[in-house]
C-alpha positions in Angstrom: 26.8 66.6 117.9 27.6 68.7 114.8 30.4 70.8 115.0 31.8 73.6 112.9 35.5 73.7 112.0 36.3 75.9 109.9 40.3 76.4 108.5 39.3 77.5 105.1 38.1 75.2 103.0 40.0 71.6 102.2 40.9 68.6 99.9 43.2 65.9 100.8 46.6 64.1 99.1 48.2 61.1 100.7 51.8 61.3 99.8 54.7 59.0 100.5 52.2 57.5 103.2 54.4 54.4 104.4 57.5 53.9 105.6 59.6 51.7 108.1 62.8 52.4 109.8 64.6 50.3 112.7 61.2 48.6 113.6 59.1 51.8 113.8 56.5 52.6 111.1 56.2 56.1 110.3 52.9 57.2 108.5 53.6 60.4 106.3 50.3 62.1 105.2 50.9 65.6 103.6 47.9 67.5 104.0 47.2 70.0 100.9 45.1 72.8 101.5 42.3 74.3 98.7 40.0 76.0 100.1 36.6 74.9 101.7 34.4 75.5 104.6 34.6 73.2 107.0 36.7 69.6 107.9 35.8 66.8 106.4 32.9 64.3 107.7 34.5 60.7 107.8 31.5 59.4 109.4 28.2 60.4 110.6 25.5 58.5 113.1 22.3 59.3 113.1 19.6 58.5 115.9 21.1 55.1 116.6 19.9 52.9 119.2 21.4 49.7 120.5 19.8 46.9 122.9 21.6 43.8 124.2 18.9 41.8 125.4 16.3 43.9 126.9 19.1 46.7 128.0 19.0 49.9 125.8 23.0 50.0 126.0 23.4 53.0 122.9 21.0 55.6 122.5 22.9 58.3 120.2 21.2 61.1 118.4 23.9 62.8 115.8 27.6 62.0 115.6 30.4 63.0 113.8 33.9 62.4 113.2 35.8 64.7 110.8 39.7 64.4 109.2 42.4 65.2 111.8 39.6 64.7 115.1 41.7 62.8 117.9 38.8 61.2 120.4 39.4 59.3 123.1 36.4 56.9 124.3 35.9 56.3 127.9 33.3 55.1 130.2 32.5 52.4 132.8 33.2 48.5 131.5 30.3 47.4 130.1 28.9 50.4 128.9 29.0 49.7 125.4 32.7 51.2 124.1 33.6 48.2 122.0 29.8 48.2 121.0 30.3 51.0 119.8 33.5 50.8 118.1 32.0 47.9 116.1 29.1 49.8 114.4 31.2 52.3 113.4 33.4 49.7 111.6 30.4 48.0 110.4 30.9 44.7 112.2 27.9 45.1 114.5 24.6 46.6 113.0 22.6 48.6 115.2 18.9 48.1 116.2 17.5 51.2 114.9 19.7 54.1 113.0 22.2 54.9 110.3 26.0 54.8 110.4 27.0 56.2 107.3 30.7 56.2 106.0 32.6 58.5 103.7 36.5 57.3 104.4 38.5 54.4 104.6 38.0 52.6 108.0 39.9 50.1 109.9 39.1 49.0 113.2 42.3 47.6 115.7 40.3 45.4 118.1 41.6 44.1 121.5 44.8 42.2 120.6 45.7 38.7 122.3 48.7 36.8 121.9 48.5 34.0 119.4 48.3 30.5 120.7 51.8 28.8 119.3 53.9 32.1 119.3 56.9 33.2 120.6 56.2 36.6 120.4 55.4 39.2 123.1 52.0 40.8 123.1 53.5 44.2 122.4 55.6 42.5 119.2 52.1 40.9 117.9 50.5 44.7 118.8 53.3 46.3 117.0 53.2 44.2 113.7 48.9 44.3 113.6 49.2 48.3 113.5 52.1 48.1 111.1 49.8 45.9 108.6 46.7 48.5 109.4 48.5 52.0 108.7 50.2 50.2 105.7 46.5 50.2 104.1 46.0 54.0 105.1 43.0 54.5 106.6 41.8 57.7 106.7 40.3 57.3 109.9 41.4 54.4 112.7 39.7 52.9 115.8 41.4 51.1 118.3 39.8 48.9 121.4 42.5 49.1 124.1 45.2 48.7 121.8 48.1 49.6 124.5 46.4 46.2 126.2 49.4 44.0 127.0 52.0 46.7 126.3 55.1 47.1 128.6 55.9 51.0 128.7 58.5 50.8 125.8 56.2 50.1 124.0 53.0 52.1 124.9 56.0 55.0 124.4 56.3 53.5 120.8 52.6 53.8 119.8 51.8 57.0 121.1 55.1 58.5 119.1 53.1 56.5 116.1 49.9 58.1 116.3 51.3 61.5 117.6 53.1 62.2 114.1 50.1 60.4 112.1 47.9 63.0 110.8 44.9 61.0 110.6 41.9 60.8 112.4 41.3 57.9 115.2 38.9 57.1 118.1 40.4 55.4 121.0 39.0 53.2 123.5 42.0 53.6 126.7 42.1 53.1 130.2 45.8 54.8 129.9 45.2 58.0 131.1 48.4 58.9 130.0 48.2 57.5 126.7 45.0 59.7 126.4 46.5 62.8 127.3 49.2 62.5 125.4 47.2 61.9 122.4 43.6 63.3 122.3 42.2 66.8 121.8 38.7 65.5 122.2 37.0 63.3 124.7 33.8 61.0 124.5 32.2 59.6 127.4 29.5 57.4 127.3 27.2 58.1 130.2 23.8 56.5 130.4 23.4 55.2 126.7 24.6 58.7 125.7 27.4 60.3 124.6 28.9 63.3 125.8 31.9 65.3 124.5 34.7 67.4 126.2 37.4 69.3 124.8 40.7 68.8 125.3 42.8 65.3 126.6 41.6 63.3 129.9 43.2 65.9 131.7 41.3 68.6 130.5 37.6 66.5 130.7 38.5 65.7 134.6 39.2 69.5 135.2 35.2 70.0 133.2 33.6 67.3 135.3 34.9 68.6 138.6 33.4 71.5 137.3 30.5 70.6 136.1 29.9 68.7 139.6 30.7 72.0 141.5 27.9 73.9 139.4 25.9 70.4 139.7 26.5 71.1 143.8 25.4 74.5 143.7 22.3 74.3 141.7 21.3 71.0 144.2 22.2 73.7 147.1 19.7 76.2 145.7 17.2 73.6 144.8 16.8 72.3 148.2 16.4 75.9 149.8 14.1 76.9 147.6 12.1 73.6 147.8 12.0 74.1 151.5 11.0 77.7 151.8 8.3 76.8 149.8 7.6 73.6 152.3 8.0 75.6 155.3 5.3 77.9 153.9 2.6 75.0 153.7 3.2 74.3 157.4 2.6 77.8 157.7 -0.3 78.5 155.7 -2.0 74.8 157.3 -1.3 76.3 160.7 -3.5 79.3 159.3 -5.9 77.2 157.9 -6.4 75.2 161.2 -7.0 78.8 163.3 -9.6 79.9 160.7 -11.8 77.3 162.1 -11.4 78.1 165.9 -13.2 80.6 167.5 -10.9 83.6 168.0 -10.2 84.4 172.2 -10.9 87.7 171.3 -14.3 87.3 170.6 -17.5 86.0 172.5 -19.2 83.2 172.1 -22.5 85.1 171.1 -20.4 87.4 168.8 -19.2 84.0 167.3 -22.6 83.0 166.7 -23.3 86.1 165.0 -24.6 85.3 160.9 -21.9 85.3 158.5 -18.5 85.1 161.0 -18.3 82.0 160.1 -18.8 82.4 157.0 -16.0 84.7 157.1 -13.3 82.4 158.8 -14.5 80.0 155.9 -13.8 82.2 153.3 -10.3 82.7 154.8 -9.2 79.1 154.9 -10.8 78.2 151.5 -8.5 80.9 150.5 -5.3 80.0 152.3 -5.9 76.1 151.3 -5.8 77.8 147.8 -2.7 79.0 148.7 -1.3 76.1 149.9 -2.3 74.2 146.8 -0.6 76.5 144.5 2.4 76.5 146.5 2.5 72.7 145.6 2.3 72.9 142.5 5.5 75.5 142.4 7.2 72.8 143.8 6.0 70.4 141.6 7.2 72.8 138.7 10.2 73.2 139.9 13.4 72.0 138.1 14.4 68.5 140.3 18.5 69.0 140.6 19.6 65.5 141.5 22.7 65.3 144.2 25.8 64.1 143.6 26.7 60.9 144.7 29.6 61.7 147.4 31.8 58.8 148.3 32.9 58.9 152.2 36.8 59.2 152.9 38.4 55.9 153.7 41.3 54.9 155.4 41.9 51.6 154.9 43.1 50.8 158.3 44.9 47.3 159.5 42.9 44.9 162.1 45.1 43.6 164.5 47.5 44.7 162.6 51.0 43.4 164.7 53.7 44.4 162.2 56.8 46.5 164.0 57.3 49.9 162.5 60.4 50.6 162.2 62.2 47.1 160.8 62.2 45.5 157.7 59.2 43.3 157.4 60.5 41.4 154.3 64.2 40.9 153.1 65.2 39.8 149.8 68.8 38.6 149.8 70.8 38.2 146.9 68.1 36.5 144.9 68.6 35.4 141.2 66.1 35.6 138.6 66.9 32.3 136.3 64.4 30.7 134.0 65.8 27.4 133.0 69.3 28.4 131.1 68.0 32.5 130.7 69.5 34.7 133.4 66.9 37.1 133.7 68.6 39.3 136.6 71.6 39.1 138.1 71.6 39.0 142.1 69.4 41.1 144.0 68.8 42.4 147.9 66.3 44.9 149.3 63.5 45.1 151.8 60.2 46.0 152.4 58.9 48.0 155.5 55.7 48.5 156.9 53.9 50.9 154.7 56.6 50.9 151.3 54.6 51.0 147.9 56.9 49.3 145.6 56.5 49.4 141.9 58.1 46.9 139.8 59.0 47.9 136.5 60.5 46.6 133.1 59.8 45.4 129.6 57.6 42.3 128.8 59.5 39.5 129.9 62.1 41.1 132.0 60.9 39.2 134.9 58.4 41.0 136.9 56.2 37.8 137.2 58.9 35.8 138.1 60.0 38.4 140.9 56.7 38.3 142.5 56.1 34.5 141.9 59.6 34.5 144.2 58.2 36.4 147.0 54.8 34.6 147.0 56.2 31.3 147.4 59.1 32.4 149.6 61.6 31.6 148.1 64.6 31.0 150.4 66.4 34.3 149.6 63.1 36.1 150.7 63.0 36.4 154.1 59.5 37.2 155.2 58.4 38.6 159.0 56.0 35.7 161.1 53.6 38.6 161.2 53.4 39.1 157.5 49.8 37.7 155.8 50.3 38.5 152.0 47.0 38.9 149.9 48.2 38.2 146.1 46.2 39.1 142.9 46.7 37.5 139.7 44.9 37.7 136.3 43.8 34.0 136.6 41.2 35.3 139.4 41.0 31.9 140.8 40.2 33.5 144.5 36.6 33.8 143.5 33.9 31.4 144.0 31.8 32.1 140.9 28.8 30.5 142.3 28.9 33.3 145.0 27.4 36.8 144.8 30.2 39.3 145.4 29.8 40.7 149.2 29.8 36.7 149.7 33.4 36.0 148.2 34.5 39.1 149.8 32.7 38.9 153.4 34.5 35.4 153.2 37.8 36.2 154.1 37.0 39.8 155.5 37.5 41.0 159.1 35.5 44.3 158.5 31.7 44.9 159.6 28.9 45.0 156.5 29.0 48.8 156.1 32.5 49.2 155.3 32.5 46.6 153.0 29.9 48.0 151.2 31.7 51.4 151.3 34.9 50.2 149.6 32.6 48.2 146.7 31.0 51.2 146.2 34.7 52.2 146.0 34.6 50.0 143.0 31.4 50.8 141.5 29.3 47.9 143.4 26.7 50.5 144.1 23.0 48.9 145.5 22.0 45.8 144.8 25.3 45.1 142.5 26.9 43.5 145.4 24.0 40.5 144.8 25.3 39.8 141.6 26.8 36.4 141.4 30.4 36.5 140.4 29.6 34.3 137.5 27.6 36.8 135.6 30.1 39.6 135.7 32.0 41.1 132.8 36.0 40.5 132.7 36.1 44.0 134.1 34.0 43.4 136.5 35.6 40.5 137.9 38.7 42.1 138.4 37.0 44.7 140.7 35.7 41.9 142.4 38.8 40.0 143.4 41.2 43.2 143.9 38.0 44.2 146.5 38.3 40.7 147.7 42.2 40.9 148.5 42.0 44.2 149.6 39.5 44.2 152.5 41.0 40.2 153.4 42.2 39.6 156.7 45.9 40.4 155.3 48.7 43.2 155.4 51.0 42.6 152.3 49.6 43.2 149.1 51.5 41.5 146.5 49.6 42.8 142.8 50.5 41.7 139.4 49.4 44.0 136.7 46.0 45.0 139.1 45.1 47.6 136.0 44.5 45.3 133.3 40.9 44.9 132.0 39.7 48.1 134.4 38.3 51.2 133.1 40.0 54.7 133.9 37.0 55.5 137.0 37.7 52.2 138.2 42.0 52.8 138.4 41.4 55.9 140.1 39.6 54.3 143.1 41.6 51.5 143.3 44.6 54.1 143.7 42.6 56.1 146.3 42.7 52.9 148.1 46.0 51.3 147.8 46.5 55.1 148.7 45.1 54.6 152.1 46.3 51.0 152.5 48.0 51.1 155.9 50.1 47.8 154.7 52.9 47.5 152.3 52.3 47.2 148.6 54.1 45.2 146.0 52.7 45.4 142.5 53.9 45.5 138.8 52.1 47.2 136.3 52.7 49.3 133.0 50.1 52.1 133.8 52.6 55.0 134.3 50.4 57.6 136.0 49.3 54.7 138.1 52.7 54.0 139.6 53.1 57.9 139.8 50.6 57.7 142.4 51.0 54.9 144.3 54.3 54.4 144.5 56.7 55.5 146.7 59.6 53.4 145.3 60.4 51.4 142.3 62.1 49.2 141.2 63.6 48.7 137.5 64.4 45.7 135.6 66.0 45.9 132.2 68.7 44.3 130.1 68.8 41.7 133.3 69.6 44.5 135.7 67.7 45.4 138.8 67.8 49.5 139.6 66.2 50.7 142.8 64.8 53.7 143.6 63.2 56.0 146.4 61.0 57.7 144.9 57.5 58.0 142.8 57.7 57.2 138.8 58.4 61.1 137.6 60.8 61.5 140.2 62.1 57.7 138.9 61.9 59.4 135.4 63.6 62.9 135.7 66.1 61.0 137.6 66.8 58.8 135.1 67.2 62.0 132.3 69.5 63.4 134.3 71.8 60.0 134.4 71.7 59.9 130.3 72.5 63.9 130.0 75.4 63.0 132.7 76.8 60.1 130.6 76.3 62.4 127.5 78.0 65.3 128.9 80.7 62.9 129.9 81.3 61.4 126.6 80.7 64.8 124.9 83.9 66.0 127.2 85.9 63.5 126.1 85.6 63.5 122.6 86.4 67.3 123.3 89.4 66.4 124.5 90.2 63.6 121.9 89.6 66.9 119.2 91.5 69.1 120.9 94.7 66.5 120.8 93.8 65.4 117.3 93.1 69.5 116.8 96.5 70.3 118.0 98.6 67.8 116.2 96.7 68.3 112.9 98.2 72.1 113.2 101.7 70.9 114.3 101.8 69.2 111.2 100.5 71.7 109.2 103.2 74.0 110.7 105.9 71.5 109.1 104.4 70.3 106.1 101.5 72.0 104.4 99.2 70.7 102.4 95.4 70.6 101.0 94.5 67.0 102.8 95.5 68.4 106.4 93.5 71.9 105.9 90.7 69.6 105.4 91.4 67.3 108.1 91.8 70.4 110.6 88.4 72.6 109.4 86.5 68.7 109.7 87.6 68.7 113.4 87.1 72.0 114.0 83.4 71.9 112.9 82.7 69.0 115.0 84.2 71.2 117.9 81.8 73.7 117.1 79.0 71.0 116.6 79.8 69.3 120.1 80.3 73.3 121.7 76.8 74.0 120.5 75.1 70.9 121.9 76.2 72.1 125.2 74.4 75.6 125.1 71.4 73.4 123.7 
């Protein structure tokens, strides 16, 4: 995977490369440009291969990563990303294959909160990258480091690695975070790796493509394969007359020397034909199809829930945590059908919120119809002893077939759905128990931080069926583009204040711009004002009593008119 980028020939100086300011490390690189050929190769693989147990899970011919590349890493859990990752640190050597390394590397694995701290897991993110960039690296790999992150903070990182000018390779179910970020995308696929241009954005706009040519070329395949087919049957139906008397000769004329030896001759000749027909479609170029999942609406079973009333009611509830008042009072409800986001730092009190609702609480006023299903990162609704259509056929009210649709939903293709729940990856698991929760007999989902731990292919079907979820939907995650698309309101806790909002998350966004530019403009006007008076009296006095200290005072105020006039046109 060798690739040309040439910008006229460089060489590198670091300068100033560290500094911190409020809590955010900046990373200054100044790039000085000689002239050369081509970037920089920071590391190259070479015909790597990788097994865990008897699985071949990397199989990677030629790899490269030069100065200022951006990659982003995807692919399905379990298919070797940290793996990966690792052998291009060096912390995991590879069965077969070279990795060799011509930079500084550091490697940012999966962060977990420290047993015995106080700190958030974005605070003990936040400090590890600090202490990384510090040492300069000139290229950085990170394993799902917005893991744990509220959105402040995933904001904070990708401002971080947006103005740092060296090279990284990112392992990210944040779609966003990707976009924002990447220029180039790696997905392993089947051992392999294969690159895209561009953010995630860009690779899901080439693999739509690629599966429309993928249709096509199946499309031509199959006609193709069945002309030829039809022109066996044909040419076997020939072959079966050449050894019947034709009606439109005697039997005496039949019996004539050499007619049969004629009609021989002709179906030696079309069995010929038939054989090398077979061979063409033995030669030809096997397109596979594309594995098309069904539409799914994820419809309610006896679903008695009225339609147009509140089916829960939350009534001036209080979010206290022994003596910390995490939000003041709150009411709203919840009608058939709402998909409610709840949003807010680490430890504004989205847990607590939902722990509230879950074990009504007696300011939550829930409907008799109301069966809530509840998903929480402990997992403790699976039987691990249990294969995974057991746990799920367990507490499901839907037939075999669509069961096996909606894991199929969630990558449980074949026999997957055998596996015992005890052998499954982390990732894996969580499939498994939002699966679980979603096809239970139930018609409130109640989801804290469902995202967590899945890959991107595995978020994007879980949104096309929350999507289609007849039932209401409470959940709290930090995946923006997530929300975006689930949601159809949110609601925002920060600084121990509760905002709601009808609306999806960039609607919630671009409403909340236009608040600050309305409290800006505001306070802009009125220190207009407050110049204008001070503006005025500076010249009144001036008109009485001269003098060098008020023609400065006055051309001061007048250029911060002109400052706060100008910010208005911008």
């Amino acid at each position: 995977m060798k690739r040309g980028k040439a910008i006229g020939n460089s060489e590198y100086k670091w300068h100033n490369p560290y500094r911190s300011t409020d809590g955010f490390c900046e990373l200054y690189l100044t790039l000085t440009v000689i002239q050369r050929s081509v970037y920089m190769i920071l590391l190259e693989i070479n015909h790597i291969k990788h097994y865990v147990r008897d699985r071949l899970l990397l199989d990677v011919n030629n790899l490269q990563i030069h100065d200022h590349d951006k990659i982003g890493l995807i692919g399905p859990n379990g298919c070797g990303k940290t793996t990966l990752l690792n052998i291009m640190a060096g912390t995991i050597n590879p069965n077969n294959g070279k990795v060799t390394r011509y930079a500084k590397i550091e490697l940012i694995p999966q962060i977990k909160q420290q047993a015995g701290t106080t700190k958030s897991g974005g605070e003990v993110t936040k400090e590890y990258l600090q202490q990384v960039l510090y040492r300069h690296p000139s290229l950085l790999l990170a394993d799902e480091p917005t893991t744990n992150l509220d959105t402040d903070h995933i904001e904070w990182l990708e401002k971080i690695l947006s103005e740092w000018k060296g090279a990284f390779v990112i392992v990210s179910h944040d779609r966003d975070f990707l976009d924002s970020l990447c220029t180039t995308i790696w997905e392993i696929d089947g051992c392999k790796i294969i690159e895209y241009t561009g953010n995630y954005t860009n690779y899901k706009e080439q693999k739509e493509k690629k599966k429309l040519r993928n249709q096509l070329e199946y499309k031509k395949y199959m006609e193709k394969k069945k002309q030829l087919e039809r022109a066996i049957i044909d040419l076997k139906h020939r072959a079966q007359r050449a050894t019947k008397k034709p009606k439109n000769i005697s039997n005496s004329e039949a019996r004539v020397p050499g007619v049969k030896t004629h009609y021989a001759s002709i179906q030696k000749k079309l069995m010929l034909n038939i054989k090398s027909i077979q061979k063409r479609i033995e030669r030809l170029e096997v397109v596979e199809k594309e594995k098309e999942l069904p539409p799914i609406k994820m419809e309610l079973k006896n679903a008695e829930l009225p339609r147009n009333k509140p089916i829960l009611r939350v009534e001036d509830l209080s979010g206290i945590v022994g003596e910390r008042v995490l939000w003041n009072k709150i009411s709203f409800q919840i009608r058939v059908g709402d998909k409610l986001a709840i949003i807010g730092p680490n430890g504004s009190g989205k847990t607590t919120l939902i722990k509230k609702i879950i074990n009504k609480d007696p300011k939550v006023k829930l409907s008799p119809s109301v069966k809530i299903g509840y998903f929480s990162q402990d997992l403790n609704i699976l039987d691990d002893k249990k294969t995974i259509l057991q746990n799920v056929w367990a507490t499901s009210n839907h037939n075999e077939t669509f069961i096996r649709t909606v894991l199929a939903r969630m990558h449980f293709f074949g026999e997957d759905i055998y596996k015992p729940v005890e052998i499954l990856s982390g990732g894996e698991r969580v499939k498994a128990a939002l699966a679980k929760i979603i096809l239970s007999d139930v018609n409130m989902l109640v989801l804290d931080e469902p995202t967590n731990f899945l890959d991107a292919q595995a978020i994007e079907a879980l949104e096309t069926l929350l999507m289609n979820y007849e039932g209401s939907v409470i959940f709290a995650s930090h995946d923006r583009r997530f929300i975006n698309k689930v949601a159809t309101r949110i609601l925002s806790i920060r600084n121990g204040r509760i905002e709601l909002f009808n609306g999806n998350y960039k609607e919630y966004k671009e409403y909340q711009q236009r608040q600050i530019k309305a409290k800006q403009d505001k306070e802009r006007n009125e220190r207009l004002l407050l110049l204008e008076t001070k503006i005025a009296e500076v010249i009144s006095r001036l008109s009485l009593n001269p003098s060098e200290e008020l023609d400065r005072q006055l051309e001061n105020l007048l250029s911060e008119k002109e400052k706060l006039i100008q910010k208005n046109f911008d």
